[in-house]
NUGU-208641 format. One line per field, with one value per residue (C-alpha): residue in one letter; x, y, z. Coordinates in Angstrom, 1 decimal, decimal comma. Example, Ala and Ser with C-alpha at 12.3 -4.5 7.8 and 13.67 -1.06 7.14 Angstrom:
% NUGU-208641
residu	(a|s)
xx	(12,3|13,7)
yy	(-4,5|-1,1)
zz	(7,8|7,1)
***
This chain:
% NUGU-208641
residu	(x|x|x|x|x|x|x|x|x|x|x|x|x|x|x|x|x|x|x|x|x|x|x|x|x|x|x|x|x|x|x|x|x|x|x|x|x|x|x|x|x|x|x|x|x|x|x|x|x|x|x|x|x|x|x|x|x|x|x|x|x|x|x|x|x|x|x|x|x|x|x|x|x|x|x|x|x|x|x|x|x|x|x|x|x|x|x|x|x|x|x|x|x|x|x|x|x|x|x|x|x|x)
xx	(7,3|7,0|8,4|7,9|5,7|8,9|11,2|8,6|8,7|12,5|13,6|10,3|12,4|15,6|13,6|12,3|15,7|17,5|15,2|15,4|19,1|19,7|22,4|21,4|24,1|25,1|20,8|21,4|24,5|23,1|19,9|21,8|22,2|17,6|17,8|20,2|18,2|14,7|16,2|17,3|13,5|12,1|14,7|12,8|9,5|10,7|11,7|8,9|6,9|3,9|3,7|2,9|4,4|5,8|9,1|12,3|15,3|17,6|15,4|15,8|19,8|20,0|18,2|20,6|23,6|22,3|22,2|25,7|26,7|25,0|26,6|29,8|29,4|27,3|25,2|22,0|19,7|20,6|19,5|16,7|15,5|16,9|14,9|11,7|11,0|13,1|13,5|10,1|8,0|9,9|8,8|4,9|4,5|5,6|3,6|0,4|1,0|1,5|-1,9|-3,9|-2,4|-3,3)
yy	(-1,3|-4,6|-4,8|-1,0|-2,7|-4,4|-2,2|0,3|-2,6|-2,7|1,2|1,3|-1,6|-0,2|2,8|1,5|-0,6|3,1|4,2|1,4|1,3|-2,0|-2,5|-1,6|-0,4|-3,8|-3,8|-1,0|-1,6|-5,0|-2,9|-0,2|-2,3|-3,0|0,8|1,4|-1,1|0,9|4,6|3,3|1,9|5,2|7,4|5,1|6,4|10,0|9,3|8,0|10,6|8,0|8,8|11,7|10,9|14,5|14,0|16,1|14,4|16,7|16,1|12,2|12,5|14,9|11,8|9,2|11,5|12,1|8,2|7,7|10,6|9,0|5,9|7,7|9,1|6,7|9,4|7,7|10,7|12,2|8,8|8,3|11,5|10,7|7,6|8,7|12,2|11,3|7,9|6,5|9,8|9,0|5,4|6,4|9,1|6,1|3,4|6,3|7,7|3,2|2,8|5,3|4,2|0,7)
zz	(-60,4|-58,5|-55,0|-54,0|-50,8|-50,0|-50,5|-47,9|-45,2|-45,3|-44,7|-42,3|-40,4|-40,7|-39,2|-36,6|-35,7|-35,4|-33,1|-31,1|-30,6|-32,7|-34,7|-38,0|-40,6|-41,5|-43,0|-44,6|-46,6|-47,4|-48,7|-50,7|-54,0|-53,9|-53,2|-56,0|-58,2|-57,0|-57,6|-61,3|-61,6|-60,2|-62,7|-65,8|-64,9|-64,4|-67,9|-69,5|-71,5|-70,6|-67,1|-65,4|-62,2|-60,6|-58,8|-58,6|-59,8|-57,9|-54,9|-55,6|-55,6|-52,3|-50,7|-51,9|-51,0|-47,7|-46,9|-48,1|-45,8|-43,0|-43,5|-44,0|-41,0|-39,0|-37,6|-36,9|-36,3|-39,5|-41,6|-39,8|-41,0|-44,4|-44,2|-43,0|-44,5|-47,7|-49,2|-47,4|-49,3|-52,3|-51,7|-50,7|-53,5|-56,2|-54,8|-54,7|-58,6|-59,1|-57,4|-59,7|-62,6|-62,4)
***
């Protein structure tokens, strides 16, 4: 899955923008069709009976559902959490199980 470095770097710095105090939403909805784009990649690989990459689907959806609530509601402490400790471990795991298979 090419681009998962990217796609770290640009939630890291829509992170980071959040807990600075920047304007940031306007970043994030331009990044939610690459996110949509990655998630579909990421639901392949759950898929394929080739990989043995370990990753709750359900676990996956709560995370996208919790962005778009925080966006919804423009609550900023709940996406950065959102962002941190669920999209960027989703992000980390993928790019590890990545690493050892190649």
């Amino acid at each position: 899955m090419n681009g998962i470095q990217r796609h770290i770097e640009t939630v890291e710095a829509i992170g980071t923008k959040i807990e600075q105090g920047e304007t940031y939403l306007d970043e994030l909805r331009g990044y939610l069709p690459s996110l949509n784009q990655m998630i579909t990649g990421i639901f392949e690989m759950l898929a394929d009976p080739n990989r043995s990459i370990e990753l709750s689907e359900e676990f996956v959806l709560q995370v996208l559902n919790d962005i778009m609530y925080g966006v919804e509601q423009k609550d900023s402490v709940f996406l950065l959490d959102v962002l941190r400790y669920g999209l960027l471990e989703i992000y980390y795991y993928i790019a590890a199980e990545l690493q050892s298979e190649g």
